[in-house]
N, C-alpha and C positions, 0 to 999 in steps of 0.2 A: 483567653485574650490577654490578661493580665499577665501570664507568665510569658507571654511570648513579647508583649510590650517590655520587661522586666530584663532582656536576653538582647548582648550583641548580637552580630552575623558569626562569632564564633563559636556561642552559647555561653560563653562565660556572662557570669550575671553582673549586673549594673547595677550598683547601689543606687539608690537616691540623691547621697549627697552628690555620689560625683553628677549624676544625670543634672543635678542644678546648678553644678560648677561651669559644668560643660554650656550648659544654656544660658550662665551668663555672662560666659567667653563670648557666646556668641551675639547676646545682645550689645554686648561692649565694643565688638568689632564693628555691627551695624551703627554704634551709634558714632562711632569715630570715624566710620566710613572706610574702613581699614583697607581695601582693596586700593582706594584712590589716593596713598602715600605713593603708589606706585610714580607716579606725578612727581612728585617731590624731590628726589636725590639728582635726579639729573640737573637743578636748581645750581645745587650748592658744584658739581660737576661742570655746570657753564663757566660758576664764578671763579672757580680755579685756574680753569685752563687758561680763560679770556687773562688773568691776570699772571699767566707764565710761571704756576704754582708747581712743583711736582705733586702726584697723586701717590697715597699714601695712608698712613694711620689718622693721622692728620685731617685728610678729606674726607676718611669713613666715619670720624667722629661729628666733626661738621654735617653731615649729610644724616647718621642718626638723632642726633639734635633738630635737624631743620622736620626730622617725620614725625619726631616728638612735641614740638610747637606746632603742627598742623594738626595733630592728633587732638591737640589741648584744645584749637579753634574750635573744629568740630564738634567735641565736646561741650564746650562752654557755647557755642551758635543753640546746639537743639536746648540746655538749660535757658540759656535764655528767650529762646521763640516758644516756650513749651505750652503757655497758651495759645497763640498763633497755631502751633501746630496740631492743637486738641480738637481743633475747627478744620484745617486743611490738608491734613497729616495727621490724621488718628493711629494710624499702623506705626508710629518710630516710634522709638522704644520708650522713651520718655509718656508722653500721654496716650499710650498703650498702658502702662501699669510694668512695664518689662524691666524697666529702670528708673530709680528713684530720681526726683531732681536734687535731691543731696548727692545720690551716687555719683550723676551727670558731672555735679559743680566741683566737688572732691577730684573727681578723673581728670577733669580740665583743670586744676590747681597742680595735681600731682605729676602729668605731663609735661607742663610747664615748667615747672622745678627739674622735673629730668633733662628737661630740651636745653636750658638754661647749664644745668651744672656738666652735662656733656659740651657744652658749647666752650664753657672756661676750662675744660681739662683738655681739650683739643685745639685749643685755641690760645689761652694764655687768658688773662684780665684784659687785653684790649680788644681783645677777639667780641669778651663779653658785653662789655660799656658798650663799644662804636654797631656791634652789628645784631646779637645774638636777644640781647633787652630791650634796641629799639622794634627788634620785629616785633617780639612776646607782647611788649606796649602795643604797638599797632594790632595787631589780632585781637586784644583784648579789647581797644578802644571802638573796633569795628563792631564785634559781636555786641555789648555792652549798652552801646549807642548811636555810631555812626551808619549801620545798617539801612536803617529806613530816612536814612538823611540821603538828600540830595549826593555827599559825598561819601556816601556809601562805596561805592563803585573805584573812586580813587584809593580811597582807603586800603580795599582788598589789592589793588593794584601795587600799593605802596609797599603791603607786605611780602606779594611776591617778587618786586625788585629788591626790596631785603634779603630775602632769601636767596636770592644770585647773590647779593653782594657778600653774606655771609662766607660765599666758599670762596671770597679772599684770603679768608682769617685774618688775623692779624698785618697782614700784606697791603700794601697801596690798594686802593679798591680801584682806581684810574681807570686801568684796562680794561676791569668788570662792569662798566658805568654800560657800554652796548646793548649785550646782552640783558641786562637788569631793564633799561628800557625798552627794550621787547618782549619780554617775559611780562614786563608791568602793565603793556597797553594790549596784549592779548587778553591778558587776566582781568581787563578794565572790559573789555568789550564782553567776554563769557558773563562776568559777575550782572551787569546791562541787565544782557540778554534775561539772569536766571530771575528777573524780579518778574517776567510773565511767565513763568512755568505755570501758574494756578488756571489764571482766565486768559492766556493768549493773549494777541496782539495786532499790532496794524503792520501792512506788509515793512512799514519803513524801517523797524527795529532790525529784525533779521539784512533787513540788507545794510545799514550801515555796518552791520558785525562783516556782512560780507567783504565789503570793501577793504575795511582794515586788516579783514585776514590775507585778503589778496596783497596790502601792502607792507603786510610785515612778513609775509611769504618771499617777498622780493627783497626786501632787506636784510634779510638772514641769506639769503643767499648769493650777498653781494660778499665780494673779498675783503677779507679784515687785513689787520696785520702779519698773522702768521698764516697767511692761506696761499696754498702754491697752488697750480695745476689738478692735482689728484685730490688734493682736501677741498679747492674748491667745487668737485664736480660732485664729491662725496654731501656738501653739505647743499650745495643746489638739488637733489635727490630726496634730500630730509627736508626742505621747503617746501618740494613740489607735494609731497608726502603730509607733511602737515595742512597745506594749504587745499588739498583734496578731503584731509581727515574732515576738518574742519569744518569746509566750502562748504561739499554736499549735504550736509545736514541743516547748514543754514539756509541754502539756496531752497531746500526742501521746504525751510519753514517761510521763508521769503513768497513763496508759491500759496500755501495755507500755512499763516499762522495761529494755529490753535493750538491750545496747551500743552500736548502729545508731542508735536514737534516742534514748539520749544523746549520743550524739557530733551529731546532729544539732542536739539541742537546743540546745547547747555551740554549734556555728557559729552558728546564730540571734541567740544572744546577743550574739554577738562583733560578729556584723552590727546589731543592735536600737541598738546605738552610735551611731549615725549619725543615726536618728530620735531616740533621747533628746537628742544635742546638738544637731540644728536645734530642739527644744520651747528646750532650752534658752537657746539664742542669740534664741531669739524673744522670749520668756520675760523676755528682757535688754532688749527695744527695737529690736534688728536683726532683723524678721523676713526682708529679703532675702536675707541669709547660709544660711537654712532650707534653700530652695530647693538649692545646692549638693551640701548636704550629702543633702537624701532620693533625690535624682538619682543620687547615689554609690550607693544602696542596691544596684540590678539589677547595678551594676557589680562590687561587691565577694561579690555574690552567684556571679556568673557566671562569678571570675575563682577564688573558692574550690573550682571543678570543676576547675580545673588544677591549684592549689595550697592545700593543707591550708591555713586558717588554725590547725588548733590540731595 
């Protein structure tokens, strides 16, 4: 049994160290949530286009930056709830023993610093001031303390209109002001929602989420500035899309909400990202970009059975 433990599917043998390298690849990826960056890049991809940006070195720097400050939250969320979560969440990796809470606060420091110094080499120094350090403020200010405050909810909201606004870069943010506010009060109603994931709820939570997804489902898929004919038909598709991702899990939890389908309703959400920013990048004049992004959807779906996004 040991030596078969000891042995790839190749037969070639596994040391130890690496088997613990490996294991804490993977604890590290759970604890960042690493599958649910998947979310993220379309962010800094709304803030572009909406702001008439070309895409470029430029937007992939920006866009690794904004998964590196989301990586950092996550990190520095489980460091900080790690009592909270010893109680309600024994299995994450943190109050499992899988990962230190030094290790947690270290990953979320050193992220940050990455998310940051990508944001100034793709961006310039103004990129960094105006958009790249207020979001890292905001994430930090949210995990830290704002969490369980009444403005919890705004707060996580705030950072993902940051995030859109980010992929102005150094650009007028103006155009990207839309998008950023739909991104922000999606992300306001999800965040809501995730505070009953433990004990459930009264039916009225889940359906206020409803309604706003219905209304910002309709709003993405009204014409922007750059939306002709064909980009608008393309991003009323990615509404309807988001707005079904979405719905159906709330409408589900609307019906029974008990903790299972909030929590489910809550990943929906987190996944319904991905269709709101292809409406939205279509919505801009790039309906090719669409395409990517709803592609990601099964992906980010199927990869949240291995690892929690919330």
């Amino acid at each position: 049994m040991g030596g078969a433990a000891g042995r790839g599917s190749g037969g070639a043998a596994v040391t130890p160290g690496r088997g613990r390298s490996r294991a804490l690849l993977r604890d590290l990826a759970e604890l960042v949530r690493a599958p649910a960056a998947l979310t993220v890049p379309g962010d800094v991809l709304a803030g572009a286009t909406a702001a008439g940006l070309p895409l470029g070195p430029r937007t992939a720097g920006l866009a690794a930056s904004s998964v590196g400050l989301y990586w950092a939250g996550m990190a520095l969320n489980d460091w900080a709830d790690r009592e909270e979560d010893a109680r309600d969440r024994p299995g994450r990796p943190v109050p499992s023993g899988r990962v230190s809470p030094r290790t947690a606060l270290l990953t979320a420091t050193a992220l940050t610093a990455g998310g940051l110094g990508l944001a100034a080499l793709s961006g310039g120094r103004r990129t960094l001031l105006t958009r790249a350090l207020p979001l890292a403020a905001t994430v930090w200010a949210y995990d830290l303390g704002l969490k369980s405050t009444p403005l919890g909810p705004a707060a996580m909201a705030a950072a993902r209109g940051l995030d859109v606004l980010l992929g102005a870069g150094p650009a007028p943010a103006r155009g990207a002001v839309v998008p950023a506010l739909l991104m922000a009060a999606h992300t306001h109603e999800v965040t809501r929602l995730s505070r009953f994931e433990v004990e459930g709820c009264t039916p009225a939570e889940p359906r206020a989420a409803l309604a706003a997804t219905a209304a910002l489902g309709a709003a993405a898929a009204a014409p922007g500035p750059g939306t002709t004919r064909a980009t608008g038909a393309v991003a009323a598709a990615g509404a309807a899309l988001y707005t079904a991702t979405a719905g159906r899990a709330q409408y589900a939890a609307a019906r029974r909400p008990d903790a299972p389908r909030v929590r489910g309703a809550v990943k929906a959400g987190i996944h319904a990202m991905l269709p709101l920013q292809a409406a939205l990048v279509a919505r801009a004049g790039r309906p090719s970009l669409a395409a990517p992004l709803v592609a990601a959807l099964p992906l980010a779906a199927r990869l949240a059975r291995k690892v929690s996004p919330t």
